[in-house]
MIPA-334887 format. One record per residue (C-alpha): residue number from 1; x, y, z; residue in one letter. Coordinates in Angstrom, 3 decimals, decimal comma. Layout:
<atoms>
ATOM  seq         x         y         z  type
ATOM  NUM         X         Y         Z     A
...
</atoms>
This chain:
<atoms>
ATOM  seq         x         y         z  type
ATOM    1   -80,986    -9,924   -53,496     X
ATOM    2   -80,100   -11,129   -49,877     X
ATOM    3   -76,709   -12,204   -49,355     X
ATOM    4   -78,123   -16,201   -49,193     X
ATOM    5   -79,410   -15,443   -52,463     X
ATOM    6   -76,196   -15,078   -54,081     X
ATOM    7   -74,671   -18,171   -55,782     X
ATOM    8   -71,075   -18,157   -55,583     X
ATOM    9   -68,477   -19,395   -57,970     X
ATOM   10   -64,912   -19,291   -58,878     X
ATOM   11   -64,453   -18,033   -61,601     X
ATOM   12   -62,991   -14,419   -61,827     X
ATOM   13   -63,475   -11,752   -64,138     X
ATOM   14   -59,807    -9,801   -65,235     X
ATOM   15   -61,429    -7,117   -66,905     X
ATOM   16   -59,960    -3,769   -64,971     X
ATOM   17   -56,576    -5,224   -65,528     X
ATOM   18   -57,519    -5,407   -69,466     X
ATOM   19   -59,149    -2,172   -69,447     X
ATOM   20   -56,206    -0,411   -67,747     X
ATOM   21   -53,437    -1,735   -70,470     X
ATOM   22   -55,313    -0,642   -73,121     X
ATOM   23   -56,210     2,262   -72,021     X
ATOM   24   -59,946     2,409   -72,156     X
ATOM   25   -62,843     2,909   -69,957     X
ATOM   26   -65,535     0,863   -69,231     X
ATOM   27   -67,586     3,665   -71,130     X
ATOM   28   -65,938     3,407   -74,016     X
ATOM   29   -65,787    -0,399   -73,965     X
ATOM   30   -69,650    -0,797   -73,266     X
ATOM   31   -69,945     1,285   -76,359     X
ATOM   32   -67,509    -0,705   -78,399     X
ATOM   33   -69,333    -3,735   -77,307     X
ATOM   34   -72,650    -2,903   -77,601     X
ATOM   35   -73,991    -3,346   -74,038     X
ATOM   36   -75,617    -1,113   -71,004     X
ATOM   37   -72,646     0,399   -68,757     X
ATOM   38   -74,506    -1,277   -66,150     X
ATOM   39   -74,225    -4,834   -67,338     X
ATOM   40   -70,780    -4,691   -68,218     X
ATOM   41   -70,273    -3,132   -64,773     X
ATOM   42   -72,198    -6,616   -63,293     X
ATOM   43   -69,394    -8,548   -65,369     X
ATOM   44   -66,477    -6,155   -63,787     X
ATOM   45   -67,734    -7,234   -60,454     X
ATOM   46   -68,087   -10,493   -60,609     X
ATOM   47   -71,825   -10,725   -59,815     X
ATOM   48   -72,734   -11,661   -63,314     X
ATOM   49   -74,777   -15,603   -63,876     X
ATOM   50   -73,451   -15,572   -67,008     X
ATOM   51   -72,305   -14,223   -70,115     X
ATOM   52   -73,517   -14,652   -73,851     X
ATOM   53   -70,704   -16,068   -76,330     X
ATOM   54   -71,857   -13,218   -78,921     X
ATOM   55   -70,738   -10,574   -75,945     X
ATOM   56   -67,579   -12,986   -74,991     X
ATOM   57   -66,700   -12,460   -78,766     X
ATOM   58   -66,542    -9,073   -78,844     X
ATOM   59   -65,134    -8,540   -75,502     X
ATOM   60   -62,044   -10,581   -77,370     X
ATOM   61   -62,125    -8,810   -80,373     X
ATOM   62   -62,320    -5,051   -78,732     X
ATOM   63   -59,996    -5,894   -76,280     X
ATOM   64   -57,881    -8,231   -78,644     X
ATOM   65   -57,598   -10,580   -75,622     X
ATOM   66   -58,693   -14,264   -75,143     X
ATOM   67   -61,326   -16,083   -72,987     X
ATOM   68   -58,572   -17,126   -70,605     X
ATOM   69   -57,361   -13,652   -70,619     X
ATOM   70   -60,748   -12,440   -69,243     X
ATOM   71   -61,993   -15,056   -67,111     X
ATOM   72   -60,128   -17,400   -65,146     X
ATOM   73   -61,164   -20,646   -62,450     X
ATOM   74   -59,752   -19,793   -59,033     X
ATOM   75   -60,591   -23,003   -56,946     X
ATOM   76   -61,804   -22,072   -53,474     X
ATOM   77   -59,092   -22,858   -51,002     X
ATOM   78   -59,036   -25,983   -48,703     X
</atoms>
């Protein structure tokens, strides 16, 4: 995917900081969760187009966490 390709947004993705406090890799939480390293790694990254509820779900309930702890809206600046 070419750089134009890329659609850009604001909203950011808090999971190293989440991962780090509890203690876990992303290993382990792909397990937890169900999903490819590699698609949880897209999330990490912010390059992810979206993200099923079911998988926002148990993000929150592995990482005992809510939405707003995982994602936030950072506006771009003026």
């Amino acid at each position: 995917m070419s750089p134009a390709e890329v659609e850009h947004h604001a909203i950011a993705v808090h999971l190293d900081e989440l991962l780090k406090a509890r203690g876990m890799t992303l290993a382990e939480l792909a397990d937890r969760v169900g999903v490819t390293n590699v698609n949880l790694s897209i999330l990490k990254n912010g390059r992810a187009k979206a993200i099923r509820f079911s998988t926002l779900t148990k993000l929150c309930e592995v990482l005992e966490c809510q939405p707003g702890d995982l994602l936030t809206y950072e506006p771009p600046a003026l």
